[in-house]
N, CA, C and O atoms as a MOPAC input file, in Angstrom:
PM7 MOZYME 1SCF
protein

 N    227.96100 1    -1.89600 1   108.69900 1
 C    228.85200 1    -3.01800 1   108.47200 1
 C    230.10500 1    -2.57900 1   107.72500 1
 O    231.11700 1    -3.16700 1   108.10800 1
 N    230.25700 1    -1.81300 1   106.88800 1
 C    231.13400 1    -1.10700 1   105.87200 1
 C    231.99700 1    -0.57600 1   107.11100 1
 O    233.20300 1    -0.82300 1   107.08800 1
 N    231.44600 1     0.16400 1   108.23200 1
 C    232.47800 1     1.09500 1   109.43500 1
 C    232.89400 1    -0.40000 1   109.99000 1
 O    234.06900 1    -0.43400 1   110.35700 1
 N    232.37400 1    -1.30200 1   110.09100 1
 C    233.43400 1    -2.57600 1   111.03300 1
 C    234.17500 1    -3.07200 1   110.66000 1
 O    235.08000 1    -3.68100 1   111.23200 1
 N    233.80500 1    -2.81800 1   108.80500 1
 C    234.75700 1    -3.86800 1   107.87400 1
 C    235.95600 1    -2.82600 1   108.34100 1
 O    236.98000 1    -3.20200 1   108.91000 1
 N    235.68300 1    -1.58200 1   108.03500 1
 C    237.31200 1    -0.40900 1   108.11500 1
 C    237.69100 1    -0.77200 1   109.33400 1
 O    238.91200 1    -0.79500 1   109.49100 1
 N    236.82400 1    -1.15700 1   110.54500 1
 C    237.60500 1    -0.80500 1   111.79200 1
 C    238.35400 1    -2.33300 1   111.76200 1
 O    239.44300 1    -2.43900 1   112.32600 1
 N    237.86900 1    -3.27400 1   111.22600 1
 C    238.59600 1    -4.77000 1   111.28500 1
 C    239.80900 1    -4.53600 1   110.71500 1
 O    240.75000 1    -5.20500 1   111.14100 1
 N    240.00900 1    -3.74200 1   109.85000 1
 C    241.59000 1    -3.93900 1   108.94100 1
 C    242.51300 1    -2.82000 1   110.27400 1
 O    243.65400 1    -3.00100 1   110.70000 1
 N    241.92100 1    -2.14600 1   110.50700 1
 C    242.67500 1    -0.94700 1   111.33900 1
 C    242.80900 1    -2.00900 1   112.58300 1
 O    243.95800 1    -2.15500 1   113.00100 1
 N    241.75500 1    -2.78300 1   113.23700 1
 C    242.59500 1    -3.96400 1   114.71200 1
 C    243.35100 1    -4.96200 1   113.68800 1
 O    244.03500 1    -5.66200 1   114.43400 1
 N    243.53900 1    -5.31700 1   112.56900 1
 C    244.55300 1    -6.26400 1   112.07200 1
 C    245.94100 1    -6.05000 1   112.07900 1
 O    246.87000 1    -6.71400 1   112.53900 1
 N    245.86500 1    -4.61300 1   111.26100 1
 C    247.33800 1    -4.07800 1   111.48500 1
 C    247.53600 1    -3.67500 1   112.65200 1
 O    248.71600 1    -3.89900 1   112.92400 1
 N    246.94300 1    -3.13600 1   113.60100 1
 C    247.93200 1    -2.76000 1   114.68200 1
 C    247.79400 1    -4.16200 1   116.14400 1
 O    248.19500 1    -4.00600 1   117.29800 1
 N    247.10900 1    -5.44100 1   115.56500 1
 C    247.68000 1    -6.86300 1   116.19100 1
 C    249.44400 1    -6.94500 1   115.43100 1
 O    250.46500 1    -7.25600 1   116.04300 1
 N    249.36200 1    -6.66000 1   114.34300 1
 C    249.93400 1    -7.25600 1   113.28800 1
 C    251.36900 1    -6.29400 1   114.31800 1
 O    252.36400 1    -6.83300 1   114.80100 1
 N    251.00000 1    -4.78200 1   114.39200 1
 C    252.39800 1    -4.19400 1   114.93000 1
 C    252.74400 1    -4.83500 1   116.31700 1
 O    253.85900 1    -5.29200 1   116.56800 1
 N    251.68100 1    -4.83200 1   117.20700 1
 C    251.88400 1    -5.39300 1   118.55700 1
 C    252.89900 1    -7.15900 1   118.27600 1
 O    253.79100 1    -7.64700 1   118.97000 1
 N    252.32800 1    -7.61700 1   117.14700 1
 C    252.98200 1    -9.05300 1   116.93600 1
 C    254.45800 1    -8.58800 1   116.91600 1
 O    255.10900 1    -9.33400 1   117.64700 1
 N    254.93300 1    -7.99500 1   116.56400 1
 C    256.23300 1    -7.57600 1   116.44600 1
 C    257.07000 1    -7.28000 1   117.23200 1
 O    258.28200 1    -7.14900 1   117.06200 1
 N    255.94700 1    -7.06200 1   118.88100 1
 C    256.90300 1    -6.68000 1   120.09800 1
 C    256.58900 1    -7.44700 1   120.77400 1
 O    256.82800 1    -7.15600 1   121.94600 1
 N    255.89600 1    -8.84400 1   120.55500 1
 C    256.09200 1    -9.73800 1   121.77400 1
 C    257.63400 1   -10.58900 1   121.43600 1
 O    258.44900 1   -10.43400 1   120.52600 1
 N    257.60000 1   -11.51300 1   122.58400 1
 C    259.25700 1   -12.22300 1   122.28800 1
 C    258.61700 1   -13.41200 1   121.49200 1
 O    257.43400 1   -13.73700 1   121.39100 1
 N    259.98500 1   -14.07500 1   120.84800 1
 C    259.94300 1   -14.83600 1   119.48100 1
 C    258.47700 1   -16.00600 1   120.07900 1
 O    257.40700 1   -15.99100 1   119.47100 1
 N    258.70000 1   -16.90600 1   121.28200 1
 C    257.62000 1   -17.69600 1   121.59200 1
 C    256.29800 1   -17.28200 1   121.32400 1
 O    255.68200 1   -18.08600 1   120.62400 1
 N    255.59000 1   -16.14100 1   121.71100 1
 C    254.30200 1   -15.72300 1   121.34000 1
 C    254.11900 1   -15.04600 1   120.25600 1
 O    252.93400 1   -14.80000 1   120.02700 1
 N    255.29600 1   -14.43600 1   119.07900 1
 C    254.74200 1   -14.17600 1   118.02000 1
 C    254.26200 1   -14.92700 1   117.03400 1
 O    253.41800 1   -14.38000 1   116.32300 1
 N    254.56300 1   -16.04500 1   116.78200 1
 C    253.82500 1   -16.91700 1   115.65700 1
 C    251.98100 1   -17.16100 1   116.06700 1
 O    251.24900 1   -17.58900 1   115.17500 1
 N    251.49100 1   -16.88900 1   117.24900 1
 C    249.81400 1   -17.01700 1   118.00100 1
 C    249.81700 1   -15.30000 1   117.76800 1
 O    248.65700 1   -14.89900 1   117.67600 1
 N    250.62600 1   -14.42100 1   117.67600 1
 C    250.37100 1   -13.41600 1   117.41700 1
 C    250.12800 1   -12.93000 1   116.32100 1
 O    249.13000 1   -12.21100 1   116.25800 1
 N    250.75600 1   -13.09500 1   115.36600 1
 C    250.64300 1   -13.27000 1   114.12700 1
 C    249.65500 1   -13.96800 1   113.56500 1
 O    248.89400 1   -13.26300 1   112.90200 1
 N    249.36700 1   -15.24400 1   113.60000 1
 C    248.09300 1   -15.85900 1   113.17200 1
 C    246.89100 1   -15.00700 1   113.89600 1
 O    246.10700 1   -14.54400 1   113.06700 1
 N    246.63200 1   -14.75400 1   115.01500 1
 C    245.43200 1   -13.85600 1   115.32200 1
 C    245.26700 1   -12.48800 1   114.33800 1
 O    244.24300 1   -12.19600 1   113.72000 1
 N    246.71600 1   -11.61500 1   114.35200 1
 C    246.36700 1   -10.64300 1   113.35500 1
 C    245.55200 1   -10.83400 1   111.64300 1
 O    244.77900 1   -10.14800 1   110.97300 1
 N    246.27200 1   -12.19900 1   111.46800 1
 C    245.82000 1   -12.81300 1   110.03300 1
 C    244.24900 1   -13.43500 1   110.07100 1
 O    243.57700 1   -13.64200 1   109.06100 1
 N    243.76900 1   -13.71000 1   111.59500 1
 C    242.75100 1   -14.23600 1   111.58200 1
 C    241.86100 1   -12.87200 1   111.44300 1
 O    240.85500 1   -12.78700 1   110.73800 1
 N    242.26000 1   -12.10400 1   112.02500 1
 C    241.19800 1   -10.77000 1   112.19300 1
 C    241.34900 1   -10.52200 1   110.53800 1
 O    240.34600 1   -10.71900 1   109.85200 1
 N    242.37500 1   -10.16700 1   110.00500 1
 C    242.23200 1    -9.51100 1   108.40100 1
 C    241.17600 1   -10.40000 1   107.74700 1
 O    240.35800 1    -9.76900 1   107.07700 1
 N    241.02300 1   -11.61800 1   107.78700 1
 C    239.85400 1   -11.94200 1   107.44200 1
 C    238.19900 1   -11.75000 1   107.57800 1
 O    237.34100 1   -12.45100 1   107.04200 1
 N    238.04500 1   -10.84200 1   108.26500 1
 C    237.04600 1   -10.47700 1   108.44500 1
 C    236.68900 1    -9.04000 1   107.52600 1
 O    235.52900 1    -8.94900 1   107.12400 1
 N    237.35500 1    -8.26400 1   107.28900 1
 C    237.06000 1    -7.05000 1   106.44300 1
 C    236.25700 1    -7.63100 1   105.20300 1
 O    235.21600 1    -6.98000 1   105.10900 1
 N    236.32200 1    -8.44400 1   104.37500 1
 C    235.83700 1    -8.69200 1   102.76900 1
 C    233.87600 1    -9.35500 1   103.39600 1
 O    232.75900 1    -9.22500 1   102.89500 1
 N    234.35700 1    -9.98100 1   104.57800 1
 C    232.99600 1   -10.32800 1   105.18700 1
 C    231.86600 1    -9.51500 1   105.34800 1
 O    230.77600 1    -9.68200 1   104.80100 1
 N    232.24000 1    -8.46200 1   106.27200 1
 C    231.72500 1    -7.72400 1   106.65100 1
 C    231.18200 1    -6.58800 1   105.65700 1
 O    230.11500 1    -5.99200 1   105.50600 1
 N    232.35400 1    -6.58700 1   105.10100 1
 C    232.12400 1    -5.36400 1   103.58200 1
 C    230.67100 1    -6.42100 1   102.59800 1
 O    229.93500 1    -5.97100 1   101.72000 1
 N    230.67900 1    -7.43900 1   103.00000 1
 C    230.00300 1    -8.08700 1   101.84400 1
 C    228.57700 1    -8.38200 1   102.28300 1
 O    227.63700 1    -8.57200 1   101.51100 1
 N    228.51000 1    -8.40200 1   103.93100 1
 C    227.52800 1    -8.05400 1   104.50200 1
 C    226.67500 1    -7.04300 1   104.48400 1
 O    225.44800 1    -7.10400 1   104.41400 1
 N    227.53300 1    -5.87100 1   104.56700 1
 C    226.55400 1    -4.26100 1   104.34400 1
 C    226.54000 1    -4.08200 1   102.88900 1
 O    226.22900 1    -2.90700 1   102.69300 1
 N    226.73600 1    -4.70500 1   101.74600 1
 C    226.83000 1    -4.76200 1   100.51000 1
 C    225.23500 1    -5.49300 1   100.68800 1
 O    224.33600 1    -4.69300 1   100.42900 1
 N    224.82700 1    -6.70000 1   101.03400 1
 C    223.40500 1    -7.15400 1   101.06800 1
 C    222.34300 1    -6.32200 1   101.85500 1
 O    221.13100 1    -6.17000 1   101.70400 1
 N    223.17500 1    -5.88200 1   102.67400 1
 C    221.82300 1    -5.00800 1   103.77300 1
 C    221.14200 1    -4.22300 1   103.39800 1
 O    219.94700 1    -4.00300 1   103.59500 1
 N    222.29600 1    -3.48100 1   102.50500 1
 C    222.42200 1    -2.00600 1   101.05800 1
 C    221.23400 1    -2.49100 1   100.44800 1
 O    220.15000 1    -1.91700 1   100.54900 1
 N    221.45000 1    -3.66700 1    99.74400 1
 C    220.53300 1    -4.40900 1    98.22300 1
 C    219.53000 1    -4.47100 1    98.97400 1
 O    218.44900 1    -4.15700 1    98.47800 1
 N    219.58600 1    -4.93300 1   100.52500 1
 C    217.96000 1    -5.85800 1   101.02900 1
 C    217.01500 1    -4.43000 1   101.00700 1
 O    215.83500 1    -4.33700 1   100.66900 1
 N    217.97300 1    -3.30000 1   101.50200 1
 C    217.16900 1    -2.04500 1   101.91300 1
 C    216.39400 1    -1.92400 1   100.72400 1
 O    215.57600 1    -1.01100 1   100.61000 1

């Protein structure tokens, strides 16, 4: 869970760069998707943080 939390921030930022090369209409859905994905890293990290403890 700790490798998905890293790989979630690594697809956030590079939504986050791709947001930057669509035209002005689809970057604001582009942008919120990148912001939706960054939310997932503290999750996931907090997930294999219990799996850790359950082990």
């Amino acid at each position: 869970m700790h490798a998905a939390s890293l790989g979630s921030v690594g697809l956030c930022i590079g939504l986050w760069i791709r947001a930057k090369t669509v035209d002005q209409d689809e970057r604001g859905n582009a942008e919120r998707r990148a912001l939706f994905v960054g939310l997932w890293p503290p999750t996931f990290w907090l997930i294999g943080d219990s799996l850790k403890d359950y082990e």
